[in-house]
C-alpha positions as CSV (number, residue, x, y, z in Angstrom):
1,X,1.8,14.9,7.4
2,X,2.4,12.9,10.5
3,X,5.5,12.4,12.3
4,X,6.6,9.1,14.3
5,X,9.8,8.1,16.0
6,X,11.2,5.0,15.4
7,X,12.2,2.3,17.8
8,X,15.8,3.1,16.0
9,X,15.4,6.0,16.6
10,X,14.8,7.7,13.3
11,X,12.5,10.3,12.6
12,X,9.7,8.6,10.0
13,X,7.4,11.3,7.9
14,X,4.2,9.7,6.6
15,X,3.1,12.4,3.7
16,X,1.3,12.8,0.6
17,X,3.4,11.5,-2.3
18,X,4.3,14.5,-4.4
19,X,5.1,14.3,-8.1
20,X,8.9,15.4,-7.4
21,X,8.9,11.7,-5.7
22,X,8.6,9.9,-8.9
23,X,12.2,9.2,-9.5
24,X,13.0,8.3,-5.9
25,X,9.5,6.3,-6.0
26,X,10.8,3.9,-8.8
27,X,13.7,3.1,-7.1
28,X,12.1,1.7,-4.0
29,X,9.8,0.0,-6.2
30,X,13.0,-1.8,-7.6
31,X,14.7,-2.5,-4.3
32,X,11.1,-3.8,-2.8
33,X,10.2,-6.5,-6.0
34,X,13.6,-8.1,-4.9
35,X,12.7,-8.5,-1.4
36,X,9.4,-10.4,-1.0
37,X,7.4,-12.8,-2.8
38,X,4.6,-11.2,-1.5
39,X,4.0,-8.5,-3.6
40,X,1.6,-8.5,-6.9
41,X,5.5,-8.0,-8.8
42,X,8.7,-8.9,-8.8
43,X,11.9,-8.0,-9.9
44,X,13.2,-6.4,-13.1
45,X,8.4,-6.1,-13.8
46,X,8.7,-2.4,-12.5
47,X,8.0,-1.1,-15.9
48,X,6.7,2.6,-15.2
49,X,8.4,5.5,-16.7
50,X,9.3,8.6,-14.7
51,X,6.8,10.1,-16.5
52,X,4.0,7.6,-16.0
53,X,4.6,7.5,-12.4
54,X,4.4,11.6,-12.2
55,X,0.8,11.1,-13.8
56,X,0.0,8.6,-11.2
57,X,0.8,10.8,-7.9
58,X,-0.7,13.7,-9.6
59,X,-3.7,12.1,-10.2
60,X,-4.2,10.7,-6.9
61,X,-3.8,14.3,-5.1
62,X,-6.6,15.7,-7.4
63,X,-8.6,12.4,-7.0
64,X,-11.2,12.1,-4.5
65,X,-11.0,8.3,-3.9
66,X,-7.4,7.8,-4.5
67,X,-4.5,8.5,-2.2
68,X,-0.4,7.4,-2.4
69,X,1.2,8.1,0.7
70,X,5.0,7.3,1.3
71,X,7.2,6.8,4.5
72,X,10.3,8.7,4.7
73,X,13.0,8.2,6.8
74,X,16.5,10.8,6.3
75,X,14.5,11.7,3.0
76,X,14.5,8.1,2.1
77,X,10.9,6.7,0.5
78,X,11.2,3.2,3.3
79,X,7.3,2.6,2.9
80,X,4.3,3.3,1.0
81,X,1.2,2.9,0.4
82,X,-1.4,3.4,-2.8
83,X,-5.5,2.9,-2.7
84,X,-7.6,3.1,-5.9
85,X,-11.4,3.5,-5.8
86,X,-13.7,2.7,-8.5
87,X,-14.3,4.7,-11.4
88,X,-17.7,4.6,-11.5
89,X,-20.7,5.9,-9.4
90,X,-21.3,2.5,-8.2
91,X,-17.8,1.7,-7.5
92,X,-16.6,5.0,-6.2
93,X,-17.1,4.2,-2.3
94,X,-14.8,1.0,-2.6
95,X,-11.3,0.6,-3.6
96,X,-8.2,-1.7,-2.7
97,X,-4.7,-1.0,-1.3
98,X,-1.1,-2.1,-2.0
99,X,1.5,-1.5,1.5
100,X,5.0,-2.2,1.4
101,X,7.8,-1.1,3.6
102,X,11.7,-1.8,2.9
103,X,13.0,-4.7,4.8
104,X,15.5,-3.2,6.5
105,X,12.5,-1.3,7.9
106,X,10.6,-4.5,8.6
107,X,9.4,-4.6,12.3
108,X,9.0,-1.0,13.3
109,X,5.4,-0.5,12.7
110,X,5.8,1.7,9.4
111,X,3.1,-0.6,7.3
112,X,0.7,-0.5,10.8
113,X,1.5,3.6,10.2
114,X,0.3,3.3,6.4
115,X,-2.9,1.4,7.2
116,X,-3.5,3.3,9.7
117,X,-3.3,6.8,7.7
118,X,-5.4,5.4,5.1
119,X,-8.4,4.4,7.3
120,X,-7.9,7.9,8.8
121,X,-8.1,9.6,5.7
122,X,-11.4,7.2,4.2
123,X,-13.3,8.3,7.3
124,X,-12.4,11.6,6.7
125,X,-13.7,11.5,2.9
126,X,-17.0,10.7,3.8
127,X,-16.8,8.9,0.1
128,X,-15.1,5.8,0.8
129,X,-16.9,3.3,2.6
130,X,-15.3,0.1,2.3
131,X,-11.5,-0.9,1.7
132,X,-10.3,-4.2,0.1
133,X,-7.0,-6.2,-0.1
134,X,-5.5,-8.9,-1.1
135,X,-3.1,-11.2,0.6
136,X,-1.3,-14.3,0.1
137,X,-2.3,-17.0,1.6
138,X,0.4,-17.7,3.4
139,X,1.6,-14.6,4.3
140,X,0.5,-14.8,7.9
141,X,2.5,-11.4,9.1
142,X,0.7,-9.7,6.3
143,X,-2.7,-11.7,7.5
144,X,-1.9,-10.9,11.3
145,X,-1.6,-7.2,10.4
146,X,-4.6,-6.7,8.7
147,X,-6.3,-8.1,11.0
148,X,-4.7,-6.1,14.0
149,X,-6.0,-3.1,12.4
150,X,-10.1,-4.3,12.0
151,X,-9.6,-5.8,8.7
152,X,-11.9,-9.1,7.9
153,X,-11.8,-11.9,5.8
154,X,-14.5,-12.4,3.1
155,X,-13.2,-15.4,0.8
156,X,-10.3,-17.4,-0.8
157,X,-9.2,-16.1,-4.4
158,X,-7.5,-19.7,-5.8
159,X,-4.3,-19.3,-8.2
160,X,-4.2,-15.6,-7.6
161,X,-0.5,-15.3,-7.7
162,X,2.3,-17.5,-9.6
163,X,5.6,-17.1,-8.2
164,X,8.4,-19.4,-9.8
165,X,5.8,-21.7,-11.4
166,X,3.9,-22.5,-8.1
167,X,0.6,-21.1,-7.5
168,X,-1.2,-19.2,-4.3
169,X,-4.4,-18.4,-3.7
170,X,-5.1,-15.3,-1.8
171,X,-7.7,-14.0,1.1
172,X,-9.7,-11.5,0.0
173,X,-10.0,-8.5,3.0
174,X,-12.1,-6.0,3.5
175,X,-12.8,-3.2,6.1
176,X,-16.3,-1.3,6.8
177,X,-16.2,2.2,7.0
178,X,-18.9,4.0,8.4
């Protein structure tokens, strides 16, 4: 676990996700899908069961090549993160990541945080050797980001996302890990 204080001033825990954060973990999920077009899902498409979502963290802490990390602020879930490596011996060194953070908690470095954590941890693993994401095209913040933290981009995915009828590609990204 690693603690950070806030430009507001709060106190924000970035931590393993535990199983006992499976209710609290569909909530955000709610609250997030109505807040950016950005993500891979939007609102009322949060169709995981408590149950489901229990299996999910508890398979990612006794995974290898998996981790879901969450950032809490006053025991609030305000960000979080999940990476998934391949399944296969061929596949097992790569994987890609979702980050999102709650917009009121836009702007105070939490999703830098995440990323952060999670290239920490892969160079730590000794397994994972490359990490992959996807953004929108024209989600230059998100782009900016990436980038900030090493992140390069490797090609254009056309009509990757459909939001309200209207199609975006996205920019495949990837980081090196030695």
């Amino acid at each position: 676990m690693k603690e950070y204080t806030l430009k507001n001033e709060e106190v924000l825990k970035i931590r393993n996700g535990n199983p006992i954060d499976a209710e609290k973990m569909i909530d955000y999920l709610n609250i997030i899908s109505t807040e950016s077009d950005f993500l891979t899902f939007g609102k009322g498409e949060v169709k995981v069961t408590l149950e489901e979502e229990r299996k999910i963290i508890e398979d990612c802490l006794i995974s290898d090549n998996k981790l879901f990390i969450v950032a809490e602020a006053n025991g609030r879930i305000v960000g979080s993160l999940f990476f998934r490596g391949g399944t296969k011996p061929r596949t097992k060194h790569t994987g890609e990541f979702g980050v999102s953070v709650l917009k009121e908690y836009w702007g105070l470095g939490i999703g830098t945080k995440l990323i952060s954590y999670l290239i920490d941890w892969a160079n730590e693993t000794n397994i994972i050797k490359k990490i992959n994401l996807r953004v929108r095209e024209d989600h230059q913040r998100g782009i900016d980001l990436y980038q900030s933290l090493g992140f390069k981009a490797e090609g254009i995915i056309t009509r990757d996302f459909i939001v309200d009828g209207k199609f975006f590609s996205s920019i495949s990204m990837g980081m090196e890990i030695d």
